[in-house]
N, C-alpha and C positions, 0 to 999 in steps of 0.2 A: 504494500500500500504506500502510497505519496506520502512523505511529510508534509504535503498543503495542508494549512491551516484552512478552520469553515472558509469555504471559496464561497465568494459575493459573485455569482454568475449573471444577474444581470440587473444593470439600476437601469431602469428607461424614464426616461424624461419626455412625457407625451402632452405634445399639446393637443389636447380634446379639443377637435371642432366641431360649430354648433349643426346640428341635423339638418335635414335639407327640408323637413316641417316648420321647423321654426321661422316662427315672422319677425321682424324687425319690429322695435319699438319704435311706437310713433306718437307723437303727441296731435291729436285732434280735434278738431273745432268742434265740439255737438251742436246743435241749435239752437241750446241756449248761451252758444258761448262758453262756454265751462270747459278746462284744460282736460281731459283724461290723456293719460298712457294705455300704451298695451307691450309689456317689456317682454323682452327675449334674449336667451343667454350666448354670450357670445362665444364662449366656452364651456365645456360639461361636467360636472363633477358628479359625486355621490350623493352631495348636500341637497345640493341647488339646482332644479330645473325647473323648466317652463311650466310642469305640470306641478308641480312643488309649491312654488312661487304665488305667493296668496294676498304678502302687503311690501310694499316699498315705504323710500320715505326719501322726500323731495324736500332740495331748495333753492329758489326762485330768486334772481337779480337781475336787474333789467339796466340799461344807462342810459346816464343824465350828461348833458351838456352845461355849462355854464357861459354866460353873456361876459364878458369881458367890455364895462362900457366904457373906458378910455379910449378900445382898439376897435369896439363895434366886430370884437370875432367873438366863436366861438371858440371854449380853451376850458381846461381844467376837467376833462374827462372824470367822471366818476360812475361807480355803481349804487344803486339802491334795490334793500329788503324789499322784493313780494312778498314771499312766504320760504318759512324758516323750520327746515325737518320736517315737515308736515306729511301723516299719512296719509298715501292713497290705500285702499281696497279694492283687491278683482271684483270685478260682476259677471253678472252669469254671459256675457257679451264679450269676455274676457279683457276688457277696459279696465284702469284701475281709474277708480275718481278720487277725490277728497273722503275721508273719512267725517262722521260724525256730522254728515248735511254740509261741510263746508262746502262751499263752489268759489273754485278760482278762473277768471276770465282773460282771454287776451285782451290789450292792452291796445293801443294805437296801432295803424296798418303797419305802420315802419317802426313799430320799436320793437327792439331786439330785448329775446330774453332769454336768460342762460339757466342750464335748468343744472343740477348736481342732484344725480341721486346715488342711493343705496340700500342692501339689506342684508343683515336682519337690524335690530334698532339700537339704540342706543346702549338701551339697559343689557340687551342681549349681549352685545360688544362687550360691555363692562368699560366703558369709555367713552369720555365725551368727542361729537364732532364739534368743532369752531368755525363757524364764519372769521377769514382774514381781516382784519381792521379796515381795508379800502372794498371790502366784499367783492376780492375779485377770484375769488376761492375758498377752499374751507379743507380740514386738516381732522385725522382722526389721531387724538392724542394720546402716547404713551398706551398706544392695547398691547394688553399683556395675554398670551395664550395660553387658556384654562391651562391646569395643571393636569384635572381626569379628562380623557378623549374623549369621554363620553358628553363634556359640555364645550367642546370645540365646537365654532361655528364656520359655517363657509359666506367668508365676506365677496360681496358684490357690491358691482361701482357702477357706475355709468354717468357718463357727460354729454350735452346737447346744448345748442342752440338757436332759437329757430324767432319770427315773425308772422306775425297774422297774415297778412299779404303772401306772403311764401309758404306759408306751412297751414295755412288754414285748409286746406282740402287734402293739401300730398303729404302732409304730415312731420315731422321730425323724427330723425331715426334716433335711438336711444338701447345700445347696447350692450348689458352688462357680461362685464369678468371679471371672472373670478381673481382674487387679491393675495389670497393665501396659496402654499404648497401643499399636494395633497401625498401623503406618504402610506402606501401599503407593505407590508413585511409578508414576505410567503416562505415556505421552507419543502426541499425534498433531502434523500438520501436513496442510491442504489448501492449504497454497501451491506451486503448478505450477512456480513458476519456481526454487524452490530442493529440492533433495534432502538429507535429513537422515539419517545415522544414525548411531545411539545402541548406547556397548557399557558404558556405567555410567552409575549412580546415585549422589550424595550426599547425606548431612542431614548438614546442616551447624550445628556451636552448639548443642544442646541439653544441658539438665544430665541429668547423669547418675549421680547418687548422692544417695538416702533412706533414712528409716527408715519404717519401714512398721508400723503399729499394729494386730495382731489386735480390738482391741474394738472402734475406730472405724471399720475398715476405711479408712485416711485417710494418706497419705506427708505426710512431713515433709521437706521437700529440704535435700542436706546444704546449711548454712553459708557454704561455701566459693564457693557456684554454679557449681565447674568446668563446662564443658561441655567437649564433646566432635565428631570428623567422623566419619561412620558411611558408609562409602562400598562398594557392590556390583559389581560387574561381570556382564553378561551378555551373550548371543551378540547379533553384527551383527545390529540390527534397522533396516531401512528404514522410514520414518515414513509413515503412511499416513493415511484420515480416521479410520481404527479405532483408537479408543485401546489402547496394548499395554503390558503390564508391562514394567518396565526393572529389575526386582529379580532376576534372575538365578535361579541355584541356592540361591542362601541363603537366600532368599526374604523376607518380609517382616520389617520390622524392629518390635524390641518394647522399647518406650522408654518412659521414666520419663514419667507423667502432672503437665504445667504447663502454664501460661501463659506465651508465645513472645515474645519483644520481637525485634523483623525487624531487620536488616543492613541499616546506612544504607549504601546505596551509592556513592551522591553525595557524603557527606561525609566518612564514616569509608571508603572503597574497601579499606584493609588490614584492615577487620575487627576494629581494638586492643582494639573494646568485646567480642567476642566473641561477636554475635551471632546469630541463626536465619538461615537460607538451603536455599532445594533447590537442587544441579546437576543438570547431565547433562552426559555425555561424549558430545561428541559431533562430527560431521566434516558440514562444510555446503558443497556444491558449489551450484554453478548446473546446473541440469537440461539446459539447450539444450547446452551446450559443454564441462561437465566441471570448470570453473573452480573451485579452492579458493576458498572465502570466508572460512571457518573452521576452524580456528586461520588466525592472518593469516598473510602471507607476512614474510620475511627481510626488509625493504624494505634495512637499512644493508648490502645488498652489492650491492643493486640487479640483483639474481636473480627478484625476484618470486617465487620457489618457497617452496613452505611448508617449515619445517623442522620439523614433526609432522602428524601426520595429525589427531588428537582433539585437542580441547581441553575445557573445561568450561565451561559455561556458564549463570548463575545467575537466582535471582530469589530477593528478600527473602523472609521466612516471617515471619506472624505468627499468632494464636488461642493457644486453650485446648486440648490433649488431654487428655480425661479416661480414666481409667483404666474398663476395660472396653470400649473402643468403637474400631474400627477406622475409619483416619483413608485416602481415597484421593484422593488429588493429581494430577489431571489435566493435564500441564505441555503447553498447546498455542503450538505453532511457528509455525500459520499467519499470520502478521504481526507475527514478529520471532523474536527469540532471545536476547532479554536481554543480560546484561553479562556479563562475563570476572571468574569464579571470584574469592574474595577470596584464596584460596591461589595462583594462577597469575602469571605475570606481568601486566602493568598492570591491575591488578584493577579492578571498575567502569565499566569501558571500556565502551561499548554498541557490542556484535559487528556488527549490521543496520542502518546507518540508513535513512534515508527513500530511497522510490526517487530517483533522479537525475533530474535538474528543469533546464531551459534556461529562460532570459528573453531576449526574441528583439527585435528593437531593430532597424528599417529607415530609416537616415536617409533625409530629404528630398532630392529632386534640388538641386544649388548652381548657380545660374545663371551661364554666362562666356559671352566674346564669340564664341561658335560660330555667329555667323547669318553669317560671310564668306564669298564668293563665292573659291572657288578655283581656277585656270585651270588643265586640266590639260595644258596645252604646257609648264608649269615644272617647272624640274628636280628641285624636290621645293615642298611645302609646308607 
């Protein structure tokens, strides 16, 4: 068997394009006037789709000129507040309008209105958006990404803007994407001699807090670089050649979009730099006889028995994720299983080594004085 350590067979970086059902977000004049949307994704994730997709939340700035009367121009461009975060609601027409009876109206044939939207809302984010001081954008500050996957959200954006006169019938396109990295963890093994199974997943080290810029569509990662372990559990799965998710019920995870600097194993084994790594929990026998391999056994009481069943078991992470693209992690067993978790005991330790190997050595016959003639009348010789 190889000394490769768990081989990372394949991270793809996909960008999901949106179906060919999907319509375009349009903003439209109803009869009475009244702004609604009808949004569509411009990318596709797990989270968030078009059939998903039930409230947005919009905000509206329109500009103003100002009179300059020494020079008789006009000068001092500015924006002004329509309406600020404001939800719409689908209708069964699949338009979203104002929530809660509001009705918001275009404005003059030629004045220009810039729309900002996104979803899910504020509270859901766990973070406030700002309107910029000249309202010529707005900024989602310092979000931090749940700690459990299970309250990860998949942010969506979208930017537009349009006129009565121009968009009153043909509408304004308004199409959102996704903001965050979508990350799945899968595991197989075709190694005969060893039986794997796996009841969690970790990402390990990534940062997890930005500010996110409506006009650039661009994060800024906080300062600090905290990072963070993002870790799932899911039912006993036996390792097979078919690669199988190990993301459980929470399902995939939705992580801040950077560039990974990987977990010196070897050098730093504790981890102090804090950084990138995938696990898996996992429980590794020998197939013929049952034998624990992993997690090791008790050896200082010289029991041989293991004192846990799962342990975790790792391999470095490095690359870029960029926001909008789902990222899937193929972690294959068949000719190893990496090292021991930088959170576990003896971290960096490599779980598998090499199979067991003999060097075989037949000395030379030594020649002695055995050519003597022995009588067998004596009473010995």
């Amino acid at each position: 068997m190889k000394k490769t350590p768990l081989f990372l067979i394949a991270m793809s970086a996909i960008a999901l394009a949106s179906c060919s059902e999907d319509e375009p977000v349009s903003v439209r004049q109803a009869t009475n006037e009244a702004i609604s949307f009808r949004p569509a994704m411009g990318t596709r994730a797990s989270e968030t789709t078009n059939a998903n997709l039930d409230k947005i939340f919009v905000t509206a700035v329109y500009g103003d000129s100002t009179l300059d009367s020494s020079t008789s121009k006009m000068s001092g461009f500015k924006y002004s507040m329509y309406f600020d975060n404001t939800e719409f609601d689908k209708g069964a027409d699949s338009f979203f309008t104002a929530a809660n009876g509001k009705e918001y109206t275009w404005l003059a044939p030629d004045q220009q209105i810039n729309f900002f939207a996104y979803s899910p809302s504020q509270d859901d984010l766990g973070a406030d958006i700002i309107m910029k001081e000249d309202n010529t954008g707005m900024t989602l500050e310092s979000f931090a990404v749940p700690e459990n996957i299970a309250d990860q959200v998949d942010f969506i954006t979208a930017n537009a803007s349009g006129t009565r006169k121009i968009n009153e019938t043909s509408g304004v396109e308004l199409t959102f994407d996704h903001r965050l990295a979508q990350i799945e963890l899968r595991a197989k093994s075709e190694n005969d001699n060893y039986t794997y199974k796996v009841i969690g997943a970790r990402i390990g080290r990534p940062q997890y807090m930005g500010t996110f810029d409506f006009n650039t569509n661009e994060w800024t990662l906080d300062d600090w670089h905290d990072t963070a372990v993002y870790t799932s559990a899911c039912d006993t799965t036996t390792l097979s050649s078919t690669p199988v998710s190990i993301m459980g019920a929470d399902g995939n995870a939705m992580l801040m979009p950077q560039t990974l600097t990987p977990w010196d194993s070897t050098g730093d084994p504790d981890n102090v730099a804090r950084e990138a790594y995938l696990s898996v929990l996992v429980n590794i026998t020998r197939t013929d006889n049952g034998m624990q391999i992993y997690p090791f056994a008790d050896e200082s009481k010289y029991t041989f028995k293991p004192v846990r069943e799962y342990g975790w078991a790792s391999i470095p992470l490095s690359g870029t994720w960029e926001q909008g693209k789902k990222y899937i992690y193929t972690l294959d067993f068949t000719n190893g299983a990496g090292c021991i978790d930088p959170d576990d005991p003896n971290p960096g330790t490599k779980i598998i080594g090499g199979p067991i190997k003999f060097t075989v050595k037949v000395n030379d016959w030594v020649e002695t004085n055995s050519d003597k003639v022995y009588d067998m009348n004596a009473d010995k010789i």
